[in-house]
C-alpha positions in Angstrom: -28.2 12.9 18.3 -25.5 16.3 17.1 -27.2 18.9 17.0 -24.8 21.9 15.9 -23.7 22.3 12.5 -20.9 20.3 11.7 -17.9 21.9 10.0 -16.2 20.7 7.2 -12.9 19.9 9.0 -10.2 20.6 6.3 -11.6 24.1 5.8 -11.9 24.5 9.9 -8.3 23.5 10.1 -7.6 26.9 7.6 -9.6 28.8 10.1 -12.4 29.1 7.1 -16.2 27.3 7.9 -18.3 25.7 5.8 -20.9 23.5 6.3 -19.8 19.5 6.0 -21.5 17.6 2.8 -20.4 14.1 3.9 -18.5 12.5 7.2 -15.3 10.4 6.3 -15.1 7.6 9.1 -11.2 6.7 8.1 -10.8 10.3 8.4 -13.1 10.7 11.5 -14.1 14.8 9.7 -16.7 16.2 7.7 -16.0 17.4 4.1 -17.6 19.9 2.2 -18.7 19.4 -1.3 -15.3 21.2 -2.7 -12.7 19.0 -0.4 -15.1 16.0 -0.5 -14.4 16.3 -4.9 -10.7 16.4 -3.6 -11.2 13.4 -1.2 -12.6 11.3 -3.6 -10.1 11.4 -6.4 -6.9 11.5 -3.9 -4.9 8.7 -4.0 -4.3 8.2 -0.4 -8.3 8.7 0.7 -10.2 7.3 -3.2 -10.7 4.3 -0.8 -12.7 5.8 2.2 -15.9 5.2 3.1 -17.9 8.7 3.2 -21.7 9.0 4.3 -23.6 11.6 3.9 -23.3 14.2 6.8 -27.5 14.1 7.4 -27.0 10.0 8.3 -24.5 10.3 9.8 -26.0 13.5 12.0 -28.8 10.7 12.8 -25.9 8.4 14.9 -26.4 8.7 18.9 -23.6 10.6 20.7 -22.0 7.9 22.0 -21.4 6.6 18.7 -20.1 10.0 17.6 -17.9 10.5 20.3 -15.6 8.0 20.1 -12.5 8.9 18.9 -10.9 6.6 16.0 -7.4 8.2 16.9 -5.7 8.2 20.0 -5.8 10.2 22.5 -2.6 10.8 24.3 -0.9 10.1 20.8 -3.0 11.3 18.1 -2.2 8.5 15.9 -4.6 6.4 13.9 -5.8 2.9 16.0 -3.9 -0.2 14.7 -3.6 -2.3 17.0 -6.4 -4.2 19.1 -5.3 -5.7 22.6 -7.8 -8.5 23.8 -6.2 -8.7 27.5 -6.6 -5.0 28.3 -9.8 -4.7 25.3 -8.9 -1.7 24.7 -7.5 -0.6 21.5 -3.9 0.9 20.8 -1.4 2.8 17.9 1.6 2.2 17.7 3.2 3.7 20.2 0.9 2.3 22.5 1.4 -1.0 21.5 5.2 -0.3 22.6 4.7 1.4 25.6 2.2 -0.8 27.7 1.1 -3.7 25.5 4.8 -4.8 24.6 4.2 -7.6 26.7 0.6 -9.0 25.9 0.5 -12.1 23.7 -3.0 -11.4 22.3 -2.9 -8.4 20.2 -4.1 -8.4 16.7 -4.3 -5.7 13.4 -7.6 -3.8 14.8 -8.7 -3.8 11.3 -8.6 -7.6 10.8 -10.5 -7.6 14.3 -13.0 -5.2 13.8 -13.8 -5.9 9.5 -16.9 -8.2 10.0 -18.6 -6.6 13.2 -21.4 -5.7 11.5 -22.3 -9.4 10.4 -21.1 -11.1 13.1 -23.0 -12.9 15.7 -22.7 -10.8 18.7 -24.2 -7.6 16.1 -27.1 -9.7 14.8 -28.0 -10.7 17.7 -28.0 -7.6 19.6 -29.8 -6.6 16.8 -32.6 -9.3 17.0 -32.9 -9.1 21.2 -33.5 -5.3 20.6 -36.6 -6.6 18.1 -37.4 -8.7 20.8 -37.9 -6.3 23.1 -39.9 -4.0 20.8 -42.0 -6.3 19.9 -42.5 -7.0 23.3 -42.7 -3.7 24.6 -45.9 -3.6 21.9 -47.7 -6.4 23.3 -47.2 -5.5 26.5 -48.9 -2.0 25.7 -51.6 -3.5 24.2 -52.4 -5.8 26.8 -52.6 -3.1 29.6 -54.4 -1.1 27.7 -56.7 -4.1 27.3 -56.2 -4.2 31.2 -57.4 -0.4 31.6 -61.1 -1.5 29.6 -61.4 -4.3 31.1 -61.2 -2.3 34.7 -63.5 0.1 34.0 -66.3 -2.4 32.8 -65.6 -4.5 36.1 -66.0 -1.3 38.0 -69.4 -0.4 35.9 -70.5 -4.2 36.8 -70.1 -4.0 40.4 -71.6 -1.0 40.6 -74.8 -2.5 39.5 -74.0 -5.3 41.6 -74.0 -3.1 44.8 -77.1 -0.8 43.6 -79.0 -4.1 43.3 -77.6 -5.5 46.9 -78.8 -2.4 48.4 -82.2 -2.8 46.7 -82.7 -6.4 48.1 -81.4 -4.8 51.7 -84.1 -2.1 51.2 -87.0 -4.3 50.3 -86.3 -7.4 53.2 -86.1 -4.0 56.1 -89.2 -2.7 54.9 -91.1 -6.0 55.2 -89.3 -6.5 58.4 -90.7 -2.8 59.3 -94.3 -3.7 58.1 -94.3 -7.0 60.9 -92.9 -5.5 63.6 -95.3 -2.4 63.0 -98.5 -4.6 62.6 -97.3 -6.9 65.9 -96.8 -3.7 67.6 -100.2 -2.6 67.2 -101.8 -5.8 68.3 -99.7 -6.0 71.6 -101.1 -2.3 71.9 -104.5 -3.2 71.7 -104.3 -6.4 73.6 -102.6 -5.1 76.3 -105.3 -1.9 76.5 -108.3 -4.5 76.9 -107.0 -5.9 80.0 -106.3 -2.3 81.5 -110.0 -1.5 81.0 -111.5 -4.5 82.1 -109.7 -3.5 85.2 -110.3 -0.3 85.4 -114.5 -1.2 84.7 -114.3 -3.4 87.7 -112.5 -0.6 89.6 -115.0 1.9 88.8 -117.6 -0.7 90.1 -115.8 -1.2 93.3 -115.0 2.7 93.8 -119.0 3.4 93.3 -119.3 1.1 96.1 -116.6 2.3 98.3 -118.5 5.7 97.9 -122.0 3.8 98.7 -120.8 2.8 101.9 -118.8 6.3 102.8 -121.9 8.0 102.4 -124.5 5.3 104.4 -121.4 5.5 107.6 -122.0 9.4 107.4 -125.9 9.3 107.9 -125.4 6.4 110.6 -123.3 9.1 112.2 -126.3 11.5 112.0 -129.1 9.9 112.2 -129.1 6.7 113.1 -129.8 5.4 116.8 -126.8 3.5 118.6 -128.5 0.4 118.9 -129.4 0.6 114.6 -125.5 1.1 114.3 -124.6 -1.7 116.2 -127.1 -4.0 114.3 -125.9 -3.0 111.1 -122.2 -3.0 111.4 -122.1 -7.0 110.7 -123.4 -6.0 107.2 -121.1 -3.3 106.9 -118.2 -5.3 107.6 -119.2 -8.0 105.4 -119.4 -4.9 102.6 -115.8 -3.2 103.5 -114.3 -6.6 103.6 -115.5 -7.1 99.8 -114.2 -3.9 98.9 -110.8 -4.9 100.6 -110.5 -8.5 99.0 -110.9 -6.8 95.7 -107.9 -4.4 96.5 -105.8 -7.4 98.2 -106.4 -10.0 94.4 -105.1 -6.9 92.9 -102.0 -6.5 95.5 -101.2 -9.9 94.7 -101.8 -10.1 90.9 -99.5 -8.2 88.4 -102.4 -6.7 87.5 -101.0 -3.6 89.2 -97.6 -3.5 87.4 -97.3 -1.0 85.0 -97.8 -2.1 81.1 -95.1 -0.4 79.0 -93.8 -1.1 75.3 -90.1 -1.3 75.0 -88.3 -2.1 72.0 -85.2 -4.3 71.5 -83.4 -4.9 68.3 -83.3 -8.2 67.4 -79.4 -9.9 67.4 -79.4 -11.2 64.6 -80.4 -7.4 63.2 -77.8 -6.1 65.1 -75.3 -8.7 63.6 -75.7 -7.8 60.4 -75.7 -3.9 61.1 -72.4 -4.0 62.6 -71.3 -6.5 59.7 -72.4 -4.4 57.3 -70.0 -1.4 57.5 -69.3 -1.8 54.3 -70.8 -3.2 51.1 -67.7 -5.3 50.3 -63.7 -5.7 49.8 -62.4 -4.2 46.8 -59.3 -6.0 45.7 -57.0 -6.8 43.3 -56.9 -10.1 41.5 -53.1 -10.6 40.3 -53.6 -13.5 37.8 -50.7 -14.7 35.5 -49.8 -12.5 32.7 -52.0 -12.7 30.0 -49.2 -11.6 27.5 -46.9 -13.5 26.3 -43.1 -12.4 25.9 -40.9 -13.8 23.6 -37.2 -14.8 24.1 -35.5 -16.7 21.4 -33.0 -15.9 22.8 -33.4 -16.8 26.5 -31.1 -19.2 27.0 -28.2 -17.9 25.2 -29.4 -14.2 26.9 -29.9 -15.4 30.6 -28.3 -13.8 33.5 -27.1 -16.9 36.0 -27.0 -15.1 39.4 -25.4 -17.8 42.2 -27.8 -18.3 45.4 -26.7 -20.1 48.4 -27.6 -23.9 48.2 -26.7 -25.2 52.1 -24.7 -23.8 54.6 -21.5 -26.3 55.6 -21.1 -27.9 58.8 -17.8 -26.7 61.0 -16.8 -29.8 61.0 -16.6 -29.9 57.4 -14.5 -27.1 56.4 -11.4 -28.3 54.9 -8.9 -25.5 54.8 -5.0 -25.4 55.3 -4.7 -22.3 57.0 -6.7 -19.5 58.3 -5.6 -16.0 59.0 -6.4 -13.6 61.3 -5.1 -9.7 61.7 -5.6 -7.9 65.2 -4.7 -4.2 64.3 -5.5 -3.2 68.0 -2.7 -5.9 69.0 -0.8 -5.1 66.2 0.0 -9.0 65.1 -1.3 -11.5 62.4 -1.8 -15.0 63.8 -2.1 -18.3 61.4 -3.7 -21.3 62.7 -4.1 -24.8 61.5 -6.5 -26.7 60.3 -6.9 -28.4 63.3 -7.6 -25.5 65.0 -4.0 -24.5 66.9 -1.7 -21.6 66.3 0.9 -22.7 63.6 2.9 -19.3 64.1 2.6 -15.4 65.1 4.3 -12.6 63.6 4.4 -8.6 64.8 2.8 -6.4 62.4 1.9 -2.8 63.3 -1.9 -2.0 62.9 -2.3 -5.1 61.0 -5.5 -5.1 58.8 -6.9 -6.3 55.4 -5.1 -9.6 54.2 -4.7 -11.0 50.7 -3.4 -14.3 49.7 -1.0 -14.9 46.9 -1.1 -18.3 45.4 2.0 -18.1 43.2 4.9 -18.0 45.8 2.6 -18.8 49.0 2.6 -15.6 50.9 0.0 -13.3 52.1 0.4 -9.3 52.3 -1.3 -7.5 54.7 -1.8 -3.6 54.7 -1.9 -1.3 57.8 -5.1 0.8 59.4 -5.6 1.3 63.1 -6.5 4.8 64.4 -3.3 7.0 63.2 -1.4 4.0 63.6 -0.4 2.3 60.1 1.8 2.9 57.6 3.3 0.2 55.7 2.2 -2.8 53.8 4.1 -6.6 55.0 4.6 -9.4 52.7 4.8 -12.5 55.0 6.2 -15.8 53.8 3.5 -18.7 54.7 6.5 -21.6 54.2 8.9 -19.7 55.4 6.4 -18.0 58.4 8.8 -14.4 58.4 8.1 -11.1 57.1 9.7 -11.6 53.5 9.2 -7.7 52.8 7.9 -4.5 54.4 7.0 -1.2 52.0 6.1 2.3 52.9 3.0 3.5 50.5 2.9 6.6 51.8 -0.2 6.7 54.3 -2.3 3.9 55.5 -4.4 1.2 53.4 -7.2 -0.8 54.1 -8.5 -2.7 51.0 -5.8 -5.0 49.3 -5.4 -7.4 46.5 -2.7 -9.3 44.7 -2.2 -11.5 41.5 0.9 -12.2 40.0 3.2 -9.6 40.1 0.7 -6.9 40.9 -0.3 -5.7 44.2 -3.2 -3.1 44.2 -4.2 -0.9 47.3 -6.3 1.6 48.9 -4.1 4.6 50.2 -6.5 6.6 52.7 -7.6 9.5 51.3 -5.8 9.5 48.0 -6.1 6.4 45.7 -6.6 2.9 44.9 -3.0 2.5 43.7 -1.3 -0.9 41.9 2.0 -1.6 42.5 4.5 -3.8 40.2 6.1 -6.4 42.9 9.2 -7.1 40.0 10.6 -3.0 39.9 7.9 -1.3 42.8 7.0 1.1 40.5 3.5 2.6 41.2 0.5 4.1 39.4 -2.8 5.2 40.5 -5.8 3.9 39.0 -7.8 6.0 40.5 -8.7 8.9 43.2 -12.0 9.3 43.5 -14.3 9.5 46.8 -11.1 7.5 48.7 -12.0 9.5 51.8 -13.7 6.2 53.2 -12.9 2.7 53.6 -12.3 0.7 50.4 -12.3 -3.1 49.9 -10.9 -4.6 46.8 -10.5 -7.4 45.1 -9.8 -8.2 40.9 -11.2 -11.1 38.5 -8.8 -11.0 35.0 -8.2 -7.6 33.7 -11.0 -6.1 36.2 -11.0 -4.5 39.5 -13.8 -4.1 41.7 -13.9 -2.0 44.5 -16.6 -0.9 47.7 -17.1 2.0 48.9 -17.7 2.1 52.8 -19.2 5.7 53.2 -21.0 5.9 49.3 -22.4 2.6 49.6 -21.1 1.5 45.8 -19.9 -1.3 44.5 -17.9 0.6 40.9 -16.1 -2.4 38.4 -13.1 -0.6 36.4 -10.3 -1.5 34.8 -6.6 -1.6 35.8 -6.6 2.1 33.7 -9.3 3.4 36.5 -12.1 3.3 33.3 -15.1 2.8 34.9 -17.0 -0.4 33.8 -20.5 -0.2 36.0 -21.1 1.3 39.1 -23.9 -0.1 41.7 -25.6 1.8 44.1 -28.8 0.6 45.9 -28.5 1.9 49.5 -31.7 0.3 50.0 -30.6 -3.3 49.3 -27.1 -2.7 50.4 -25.4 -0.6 52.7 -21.9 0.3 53.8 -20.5 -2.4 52.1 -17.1 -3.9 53.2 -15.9 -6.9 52.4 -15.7 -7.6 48.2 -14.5 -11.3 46.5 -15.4 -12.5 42.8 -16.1 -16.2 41.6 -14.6 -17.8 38.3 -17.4 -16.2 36.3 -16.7 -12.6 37.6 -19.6 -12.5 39.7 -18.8 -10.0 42.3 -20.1 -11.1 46.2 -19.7 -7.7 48.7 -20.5 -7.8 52.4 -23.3 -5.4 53.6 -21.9 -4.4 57.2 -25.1 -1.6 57.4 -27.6 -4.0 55.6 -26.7 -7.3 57.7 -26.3 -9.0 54.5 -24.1 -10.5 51.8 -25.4 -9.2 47.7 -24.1 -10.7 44.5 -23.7 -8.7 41.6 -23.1 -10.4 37.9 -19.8 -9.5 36.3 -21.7 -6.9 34.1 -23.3 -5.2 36.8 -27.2 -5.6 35.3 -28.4 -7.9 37.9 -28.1 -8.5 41.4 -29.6 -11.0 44.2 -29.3 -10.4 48.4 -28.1 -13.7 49.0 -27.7 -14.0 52.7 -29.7 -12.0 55.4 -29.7 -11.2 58.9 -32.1 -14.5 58.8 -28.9 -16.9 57.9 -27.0 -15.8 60.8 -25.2 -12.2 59.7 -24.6 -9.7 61.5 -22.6 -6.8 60.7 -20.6 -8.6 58.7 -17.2 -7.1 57.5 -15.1 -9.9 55.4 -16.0 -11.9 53.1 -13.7 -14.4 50.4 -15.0 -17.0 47.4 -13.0 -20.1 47.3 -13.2 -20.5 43.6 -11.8 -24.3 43.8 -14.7 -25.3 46.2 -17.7 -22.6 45.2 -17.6 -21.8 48.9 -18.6 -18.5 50.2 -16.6 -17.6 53.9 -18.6 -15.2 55.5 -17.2 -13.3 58.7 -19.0 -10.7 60.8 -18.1 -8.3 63.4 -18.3 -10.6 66.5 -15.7 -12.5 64.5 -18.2 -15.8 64.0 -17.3 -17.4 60.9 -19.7 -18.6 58.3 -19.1 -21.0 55.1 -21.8 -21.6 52.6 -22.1 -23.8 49.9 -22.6 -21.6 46.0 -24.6 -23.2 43.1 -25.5 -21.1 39.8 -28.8 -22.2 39.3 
């Protein structure tokens, strides 16, 4: 939206300001209330349609900066050139539009815009979208409550998991415990049964001890020899006792030990976590409208089949070998039809209106012409000096456009050899052209861009997506204008619709590319000849749907 205060233009123009009351469009000033009186009752401007300067302050700047005059001329806009859509005074229409059959009186072209089709429905798509843009708020916001009660749900969900977890452990606890206590007790009954009979045996031992001590003192030689019998019989008793126990486990020792039970141990090294949060992407709940869709649709090409060698029905092919410095055409059935010496030969582009192909010049600081070769004829028909060398080349008709290293893209008229340059900017890198009607399309080697202009250098689009396609090289179009460009730094090939919105990566490294550097549309075959930098060749059938 303007923002400044916009002068009335007839009192700018005698170096007085005043503020603007309305904006004449015929005009294309503002008028303050004293020259708008003026305007309104002069004969030559009665008929102008005026708006008031606060409506038309509410216009977006790109609606307020087009210029209705001209220019390089500053003349009014007459005339409206379809070829070139641009549109033209007079004196335009002489100087570069002399020649175009379809020009017609801008007014006559431009009277009914606001009611014609295109308008309205540019008009409706953008209700569309509004419209859409509303439900679509609404149902993520939707979205957002219903999150927070799922979150609130499994919450409770957990806190009850962990309840049921808490309650089976402790009963678990409660049986162990109780078991533990009766192996405890059971296990201390037999060790004092033993140690009773122990005791009994030890009093005994002790018994005897102390009878063998008197014997010693007091007893005659012949008593102790009676009585040893019976105090053998005694000892051995004593040592039968100690032998059952020797024998038995009754001497191992009784220990508890505890051992987690597997399963237990399964589920605690399961149970790291209470769950998997996750996202559950179910199909949109909102519905968007297109009443337009079919008449609106984008139709980006994909690759349908790839064609079999054998298969490929060409004429000619054409290969350039700067390092050898020659072009070579083979046949169709695969031998050399003829060879020609061109210096640093390089990019190649095929003229179908008098059958010859012209081929610029690149090869280290070799390179510095462009050839025109006669197929029929197989000569050099013509040889021109551009000034520098050139990669990226294109021809139609009389025109031949070209990259000149480091200083333009520059079109040449074959009839006269006049030359203009369309543009010279970022042309310190490779550039690979190629046009479709009124439209040239160009890559950008070192910028990774793909930038649609027209044969004035006006920029149409420009696409840059480094991450879907780098250091594009090779660039061909199809009948509808969709642009196909090579990704020698992506291992790809990406198509780009003629209006630059949309895009598709149509062949990968997965189909077989690799590095690949040239690439041509046959338009009478939808055919897509891909060649890569081991010089394999690769043809692929197009469809649009």
């Amino acid at each position: 939206m303007a923002s400044s205060v916009q002068p009335c233009g007839v009192c700018e123009y005698q170096h007085v300001f005043k503020p603007a009351y309305i904006w004449c469009s015929d005009c294309d000033e503002g008028l303050c209330i004293d020259c708008s009186k003026h305007h309104g009752i002069s004969k030559s401007t009665r008929k102008h349609v005026t708006v008031p300067i606060s409506e038309y302050r509410q216009l977006p700047s790109y609606i307020t900066n087009i210029k209705q005059t001209c220019s390089a001329h500053e003349e009014k806009y007459q005339i409206y050139c379809k070829d070139h859509e641009e549109a033209c005074c007079s004196k335009c229409t002489v100087e570069k539009h002399a020649k175009c059959p379809n020009i017609s009186n801008i007014d006559d072209f431009v009277k009914n815009t606001k009611t014609s089709n295109a308008f309205l429905e540019i008009q409706e798509t953008l209700n569309e979208v509004a419209e859409n843009i509303k439900r679509i708020r609404q149902d993520k916001n939707n979205n957002l409550k219903t999150l927070s009660e799922k979150r609130k749900q499994i919450e409770c969900e957990i806190q009850q998991v962990r309840l049921n977890i808490n309650q089976h452990l402790d009963k678990l606890q409660e049986n162990f415990i109780s078991e533990l206590h009766e192996i405890e007790k059971r296990e201390n009954e037999k060790i004092n049964q033993l140690m009773k009979a122990i005791d009994e045996h030890e009093s005994k031992v002790a018994e005897h001890q102390e009878n063998i001590a008197n014997m010693k003192q007091h007893a005659s030689d012949l008593q102790t020899f009676l009585s040893l019998k019976q105090l053998e019989g005694d000892v051995d008793e004593n040592c039968q006792f100690i032998n059952a126990l020797t024998e038995s486990d009754a001497l191992n020792r009784v220990d508890i030990k505890f051992k987690i039970s597997t399963s237990l141990t399964d589920i605690a090294n399961r149970v790291l976590e209470f769950g998997t949060a996750c996202i559950d992407n179910s199909s949109a709940s909102v519905k968007i409208v297109k009443k337009k869709q079919q008449q609106a649709q984008l139709i980006v090409p994909k690759v349908s089949s790839i064609v079999p060698f054998e298969n490929i029905q060409v004429n000619r092919f054409v290969f350039t070998y700067p390092e050898l410095d020659k072009v070579t055409v083979v046949k169709q059935d695969g031998t050399v039809d003829f060879v020609l010496n061109v210096t640093a030969a390089y990019g190649i582009a095929y003229n179908n209106e008098n059958n010859t192909i012209a081929i610029s010049s690149r090869w280290n600081t070799q390179g510095k012409q462009i050839t025109l070769i006669d197929l029929k004829g197989r000569r050099v028909k013509k040889t021109f000096s551009p000034g520098g060398q050139t990669d990226g080349i294109a021809v139609t008709n009389n025109t031949l456009l070209y990259h000149l290293l480091n200083k333009a893209i520059r079109v040449m008229d074959l009839t006269d050899e006049s030359t203009r340059d369309i543009t010279t900017e970022n042309m310190d890198t490779e550039i690979n052209i190629t046009i479709f009607g009124h439209k040239l399309y160009y890559s950008s080697y070192k910028y990774h861009t793909v930038i649609c202009c027209d044969l004035q250098g006006t920029k149409q689009w420009t696409f840059k997506k480094a991450n879907i396609l780098k250091n594009p090289l090779g660039i061909s179009a199809d009948n509808a204008g969709n642009v196909y460009v090579a990704g020698y730094g992506s291992n790809n090939v990406v198509v780009i619709s003629h209006d630059g919105q949309t895009h598709r990566e149509l062949l990968t490294l997965r189909d077989g590319l690799y590095c690949p550097c040239s690439i041509n549309f046959r338009k009478e075959t939808n055919q897509l000849l891909v060649t890569n930098i081991s010089e394999k060749a690769y043809l692929y059938n197009v469809s649009s749907n």
